[in-house]
C-alpha positions, 0 to 999 in steps of 0.5 A: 123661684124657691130652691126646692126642687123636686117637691112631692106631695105625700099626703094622700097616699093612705086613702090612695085607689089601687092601680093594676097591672094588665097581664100580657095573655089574658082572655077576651072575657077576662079583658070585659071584666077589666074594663068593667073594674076600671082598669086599664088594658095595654096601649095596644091597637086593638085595645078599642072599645066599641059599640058591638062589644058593650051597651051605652047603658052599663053605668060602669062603662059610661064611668071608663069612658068619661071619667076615667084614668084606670083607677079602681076604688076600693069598696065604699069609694067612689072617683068624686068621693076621692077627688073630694077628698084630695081637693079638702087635704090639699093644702096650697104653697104659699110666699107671702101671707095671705091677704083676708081679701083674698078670700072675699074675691074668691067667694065673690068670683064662684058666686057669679061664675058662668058655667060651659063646656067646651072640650070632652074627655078625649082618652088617656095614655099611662105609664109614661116617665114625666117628672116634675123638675120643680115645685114651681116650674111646671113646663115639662112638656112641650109640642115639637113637631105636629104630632110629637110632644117632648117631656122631661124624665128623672134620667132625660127628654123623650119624645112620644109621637101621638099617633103611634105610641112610639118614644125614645130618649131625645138626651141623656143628661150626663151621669152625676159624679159623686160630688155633684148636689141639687145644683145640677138638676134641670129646670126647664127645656125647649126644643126647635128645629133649624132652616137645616132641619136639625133639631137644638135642644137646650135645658136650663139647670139649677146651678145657674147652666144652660146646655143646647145639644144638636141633633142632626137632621140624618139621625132624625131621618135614621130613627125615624125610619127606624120607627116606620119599620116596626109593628104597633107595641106597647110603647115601643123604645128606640134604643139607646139615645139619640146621639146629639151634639154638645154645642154649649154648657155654660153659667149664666147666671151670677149669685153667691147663693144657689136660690140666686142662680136657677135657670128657670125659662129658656125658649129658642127664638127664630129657628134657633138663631137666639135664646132667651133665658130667665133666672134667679139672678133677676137678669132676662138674657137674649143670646145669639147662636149664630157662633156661639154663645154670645149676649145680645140683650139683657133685662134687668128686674128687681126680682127672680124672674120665672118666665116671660113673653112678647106682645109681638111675634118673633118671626126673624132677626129683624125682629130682635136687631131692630133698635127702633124703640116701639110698641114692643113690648116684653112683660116679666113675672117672677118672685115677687107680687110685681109685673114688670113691663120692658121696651123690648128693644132700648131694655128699659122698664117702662111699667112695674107695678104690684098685681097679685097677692104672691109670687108669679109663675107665668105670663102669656100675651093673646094672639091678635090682641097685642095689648091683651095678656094674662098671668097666672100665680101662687095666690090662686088667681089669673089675671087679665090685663090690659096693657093700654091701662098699665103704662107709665104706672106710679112704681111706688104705689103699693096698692094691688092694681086692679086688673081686667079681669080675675078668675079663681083657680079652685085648690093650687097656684096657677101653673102654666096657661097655655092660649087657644086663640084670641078670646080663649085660654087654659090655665092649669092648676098644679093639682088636680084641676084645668079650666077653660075660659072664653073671654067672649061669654064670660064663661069658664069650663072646670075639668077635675082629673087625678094628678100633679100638673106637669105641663099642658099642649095645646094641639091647634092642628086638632084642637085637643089640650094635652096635660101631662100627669105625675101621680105615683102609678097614673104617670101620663097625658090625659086628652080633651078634644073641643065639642065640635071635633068630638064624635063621643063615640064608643068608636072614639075612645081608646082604653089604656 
């Protein structure tokens, strides 16, 4: 992974639509008149739209409903002229030289491409704090608990509950001294809760860190109760932080550089019994946290390594102890056009070959389909492969192999893909763009919102995707609800 943190994209902002602020007292007229102007009210319960207020055939209202984060334009633009716009400005990061074959692949792909819909606009939350850590790390958001996600703010991790509009500061990372640089910025998190129903906590920094912190099961309860007691706000903080527990800050990562160190995945393995880690350092780690910290396992590949994943789920310790050399495997994408494909139990390469024209940025395996995995990357594309094809490939063959499947994104690299289930997934671009695609049709859904991608959930209890949003005055989670879980109803749509 590059070391550059905390990119924004500034190129926009001229021709940028007004976003207002809501006043706390205004009259029931004036809240019509609001929602008519494209503007947002605050998340208060009884800020409901409704068929016995307005008609389906006001052609403002269907805009809210359906295409709307609580943007007013300007006289002369319209939301499509906007994200037109946005989407001819754009101008995506590169690595590597682009390839003119590429562009004959991506005419080739929107030609024939199959059109569906499968999810409709369920409502949109603003004003939360969600920061990007990084340009290309863009898992800053995560599901912890049914109806909790967690996301990273400029100051922490907060949760935010999705039934009540509740948050509050999971941590507070440690006040900077005034000697301290970008080395100390965090990359990437995660979040599990323990057999003892604590909650660990770990975030990975771009000097090479990790820090886990606990939070006890009695402060939980205690916010929690906290929480039960209080009216429906706009909102609402706990106050303070969450007080946790400081198990372990160490380097992890070696190099003589600062691009050689970033911590750029950590993911808690079975209830918080091990962590995984990746890094610059080209190094894939599994730890045990039984005591403290202490190295099980490593991978070694040949470049940074941005994320990684199994074909096998990891339910126990004798998933990860067990040295019988199988069919598990871990697969690896990172800084370079390679994917590499370990035994996940003897530690060695059993395939690395060239997949993609840049730089990868993450790598998922299919739920019940343990030889089916798809990767997302800087060259606008994601691949499906198929892991029965990809064994024991000649490493020194230099051409691109040609994978299973290859699907275009429309304006950014491939940020994050998250997996419905076995013949369907998401993978989000880092601007302005998600898309659906069913394996089973061949077909693929384009969702266009406003916004920077900082991450995706994938509600199964509900079948609802969530991708969180940073865009100046749109900071936020915008919802999408599967076909057939959605009433598209006045009754169903929230105005925020």
């Amino acid at each position: 992974m590059s070391n550059l943190i905390n990119s924004s994209d500034n190129t926009i902002n001229s021709l940028s639509p007004k976003q207002n602020s809501s006043s706390e007292n205004i009259s029931s007229q004036q809240k019509k008149e609001n929602y008519l102007h494209f503007e947002f009210l605050n998340p208060i319960k009884e800020n409901i739209l409704t068929k016995s207020e307005f008609s389906l055939s006001n052609k403002n209202l269907i805009n809210i409903l359906f295409d709307n984060q609580g943007i007013e334009y300007t006289e002369g633009y319209t939301r499509e002229k906007y994200l037109s716009f946005r989407k001819r400005s754009r101008e995506n990061f590169r690595c590597c030289e682009v390839n003119p074959i590429e562009e004959r692949i991506r005419t080739e792909f929107f030609k024939n491409l199959k059109n569906d819909i499968f999810y409709t606009y369920d409502k949109f939350i603003n004003k939360l704090p969600i920061h990007i850590t990084h340009f290309q790390v863009r898992k800053n958001f995560l599901q912890f608990r049914k109806n909790e996600i967690a996301y990273t703010t400029e100051t922490g991790i907060q949760a935010f509950n999705l039934l009540n509009y509740l948050k509050n500061d999971l941590c507070i990372y440690p006040t900077l001294d005034s000697n301290s640089t970008e080395g100390s910025d965090v990359i990437c998190f995660d979040i599990c809760e323990t057999d003892e129903q604590d909650y660990l906590i770990c975030y990975g920094k771009s000097d090479g860190s990790i820090r886990i912190l606990k939070i006890k099961f009695e402060e939980l309860k205690k916010i929690r109760n906290n929480f039960s007691k209080l009216k429906y706000n706009n909102f609402l903080n706990n106050k303070g932080s969450t007080k946790s527990d400081v198990l372990c800050s160490e380097i992890i990562s070696v190099g003589s550089r600062s691009d050689e160190i970033l911590t750029n995945y950590v993911k808690f393995l079975v209830k918080g019994k091990y962590l995984l880690t990746t890094s610059n350092d080209c190094y894939i780690r599994i730890y045990s946290l039984e005591e403290k910290l202490v190295l099980l396992q490593s991978y070694k590949s040949n470049h940074p390594v941005n994320h990684c994943d199994f074909n096998f789920p990891i339910k126990c310790e004798n998933d990860i102890i067990n040295t019988n050399s199988g069919n598990n495997i871990l697969g690896a994408i990172g800084d370079s056009n390679f994917i590499e494909l370990f035994d996940f139990h003897n530690q060695s390469v059993i395939s690395r070959f060239k997949a993609h024209y840049d730089y990868g940025t993450v790598i998922r395996f299919l739920p019940e389909k343990d030889y089916t995995f798809v990767t997302g990357n800087q060259d606008l594309t994601c691949k499906i492969w198929d892991l029965r094809k990809l064994k024991n490939i000649n490493f020194n063959n230099d051409e691109i192999k040609e994978a299973q499947k290859t699907l275009c994104a429309n304006v950014d690299s491939v940020g994050d893909i998250a997996i419905i289930d076995k013949d369907n997934f998401i993978f989000c671009e880092n601007f302005d763009f998600f898309n659906i695609y069913n394996m089973k049709s061949d077909s693929m859904q384009t969702i266009n919102y406003v916004g920077h991608f900082a991450g995706i959930v994938y509600q199964r209890d509900y079948d609802k995707i969530h991708i969180a949003v940073n865009e100046r005055n749109l900071n936020g989670i915008i919802s999408y609800a599967g076909i057939k879980n959605n009433t598209n109803s006045l009754e169903s749509i929230e105005i925020y």
